[in-house]
C-alpha positions in Angstrom: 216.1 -35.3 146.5 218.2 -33.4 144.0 220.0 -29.9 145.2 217.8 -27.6 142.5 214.3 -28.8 144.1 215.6 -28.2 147.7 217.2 -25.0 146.1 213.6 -23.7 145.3 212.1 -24.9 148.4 214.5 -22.5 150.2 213.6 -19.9 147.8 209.6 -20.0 148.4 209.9 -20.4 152.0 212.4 -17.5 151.5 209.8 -15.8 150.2 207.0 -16.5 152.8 209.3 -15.6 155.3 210.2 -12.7 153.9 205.9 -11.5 152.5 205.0 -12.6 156.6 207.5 -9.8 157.9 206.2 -7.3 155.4 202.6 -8.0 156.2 203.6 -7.6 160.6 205.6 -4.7 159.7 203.0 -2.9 158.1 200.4 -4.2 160.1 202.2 -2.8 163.3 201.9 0.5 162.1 198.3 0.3 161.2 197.7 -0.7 164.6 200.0 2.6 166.0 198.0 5.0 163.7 195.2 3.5 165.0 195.9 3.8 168.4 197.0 7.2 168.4 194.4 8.3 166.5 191.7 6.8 169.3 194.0 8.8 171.8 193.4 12.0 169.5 189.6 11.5 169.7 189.1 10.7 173.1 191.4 13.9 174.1 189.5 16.4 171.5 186.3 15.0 173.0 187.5 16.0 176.2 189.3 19.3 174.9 185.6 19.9 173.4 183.5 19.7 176.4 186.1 21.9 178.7 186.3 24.9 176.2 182.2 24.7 175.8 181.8 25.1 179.4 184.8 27.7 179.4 183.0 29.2 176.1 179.4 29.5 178.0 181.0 30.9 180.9 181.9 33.9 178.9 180.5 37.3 180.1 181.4 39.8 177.5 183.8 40.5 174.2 186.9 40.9 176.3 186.6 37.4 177.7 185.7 36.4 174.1 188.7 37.6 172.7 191.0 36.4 176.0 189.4 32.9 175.2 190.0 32.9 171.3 193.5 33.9 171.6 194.3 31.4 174.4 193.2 28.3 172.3 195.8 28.9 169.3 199.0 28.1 170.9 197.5 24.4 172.6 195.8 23.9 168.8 198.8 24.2 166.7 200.9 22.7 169.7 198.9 19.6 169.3 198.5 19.7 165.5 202.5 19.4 165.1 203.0 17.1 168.0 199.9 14.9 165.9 202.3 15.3 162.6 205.3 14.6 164.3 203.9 10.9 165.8 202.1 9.8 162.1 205.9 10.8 160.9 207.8 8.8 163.2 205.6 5.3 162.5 205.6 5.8 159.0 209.0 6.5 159.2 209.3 3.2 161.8 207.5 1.0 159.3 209.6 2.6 156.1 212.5 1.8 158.0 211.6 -1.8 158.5 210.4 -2.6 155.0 213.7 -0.6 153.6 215.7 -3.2 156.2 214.1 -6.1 154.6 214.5 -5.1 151.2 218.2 -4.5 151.8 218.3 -8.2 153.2 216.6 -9.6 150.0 218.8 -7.6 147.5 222.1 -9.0 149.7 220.4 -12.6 149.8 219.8 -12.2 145.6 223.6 -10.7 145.6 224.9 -14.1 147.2 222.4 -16.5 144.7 223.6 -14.5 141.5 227.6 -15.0 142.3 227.0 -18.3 143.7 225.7 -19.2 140.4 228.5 -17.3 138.6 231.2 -19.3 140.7 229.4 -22.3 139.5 229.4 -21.4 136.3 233.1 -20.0 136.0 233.8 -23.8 137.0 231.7 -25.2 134.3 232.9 -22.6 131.6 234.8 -24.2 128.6 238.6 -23.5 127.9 238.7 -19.4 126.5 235.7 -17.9 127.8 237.8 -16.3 131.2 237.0 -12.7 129.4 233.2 -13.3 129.4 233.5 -14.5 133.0 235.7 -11.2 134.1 232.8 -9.5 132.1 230.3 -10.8 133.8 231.5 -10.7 137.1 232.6 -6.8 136.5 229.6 -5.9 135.7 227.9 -8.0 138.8 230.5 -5.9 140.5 229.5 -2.4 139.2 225.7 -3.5 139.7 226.1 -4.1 143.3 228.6 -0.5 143.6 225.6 1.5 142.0 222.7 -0.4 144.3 225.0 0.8 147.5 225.5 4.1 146.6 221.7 4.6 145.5 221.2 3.2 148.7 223.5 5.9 150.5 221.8 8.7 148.6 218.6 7.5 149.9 219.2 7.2 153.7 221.2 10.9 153.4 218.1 12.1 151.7 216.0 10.5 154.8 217.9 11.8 156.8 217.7 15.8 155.4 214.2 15.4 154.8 213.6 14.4 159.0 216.4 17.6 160.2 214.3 19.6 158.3 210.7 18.7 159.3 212.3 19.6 162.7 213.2 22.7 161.7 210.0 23.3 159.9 208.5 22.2 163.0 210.4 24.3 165.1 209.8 27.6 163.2 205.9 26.8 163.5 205.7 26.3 167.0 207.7 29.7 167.7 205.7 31.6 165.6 202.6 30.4 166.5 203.9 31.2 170.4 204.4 34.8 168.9 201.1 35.1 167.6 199.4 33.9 170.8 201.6 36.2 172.7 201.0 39.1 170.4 197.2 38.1 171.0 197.7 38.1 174.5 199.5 41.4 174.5 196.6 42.9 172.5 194.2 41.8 174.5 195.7 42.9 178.1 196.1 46.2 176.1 192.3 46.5 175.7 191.7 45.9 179.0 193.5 48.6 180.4 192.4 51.0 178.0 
């Protein structure tokens, strides 16, 4: 069997390989959203049924407006907390898939100056400038693909520090607001 046939044999099964780890990648975080979004279900249903009984047990406008302002804080609490767990699979899965792009772009990096070195063996008498040329500019290719690649993980990474700071600020001020709520609401009573 010849070296080119065997050569794209290892490139298709390359390929498999590589489709198989997208699909399980992607797959895996299907199955986490789908997961935790059962576990948000089951624990609204049962978040439900305590504040009806909580809400029928109320005796008069006071209690009413006690009740109301104590279910903000938990509700935005577990709104973020939601947010935050879809963000860190998606961000799980991008992670993967950017992983195994970075491997196939490295693995296409090594076929393409293979095939130069080849050719630079093959390549007639006087043609040693289009080979520098060419290898140059395989050169400044790969430079740019590695920066672009540094931009984007810096740009993950500011985008993440400041959803947490987004998610930070949230959480306090809804913790003012139910505690302003709160405040008001004592105040009524002892007026």
């Amino acid at each position: 069997m010849s070296a080119i046939p065997q050569q794209v044999l290892n490139s298709q099964k390359a390929a498999i390989d590589t489709l198989v780890a997208v699909q399980n990648s992607v797959f895996n975080g299907f199955e986490k959203l789908v997961d935790l979004n059962l576990k948000v279900i089951k624990a609204t249903i049962d978040d439900v049924s305590e504040k009806s009984q909580q809400v029928a047990a109320v005796k008069d406008a006071q209690e009413a407006v006690a009740l109301s302002s104590s279910l903000v804080q938990p509700g935005t609490d577990k709104a973020v907390a939601y947010s935050k767990h879809v963000y860190d699979i998606i961000s799980a899965v991008q992670a993967d898939l950017a992983k195994l792009g970075e491997t196939q772009v490295a693995e296409a990096q090594k076929h393409i100056n293979d095939a130069v070195e080849q050719m630079t063996k093959n390549a007639p008498a006087g043609s040693e400038n289009a080979v520098a040329m060419l290898k140059s500019s395989l050169a400044q290719a790969s430079g740019a693909f590695d920066a672009m690649t540094k931009a984007a993980k810096q740009a993950t990474e500011a985008a993440e520090k400041n959803l947490t700071a987004a998610t930070s600020a949230t959480l306090k001020a809804a913790g003012q607001a139910a505690e302003a709520a709160k405040t008001a609401t004592r105040a009524r009573r002892a007026a």
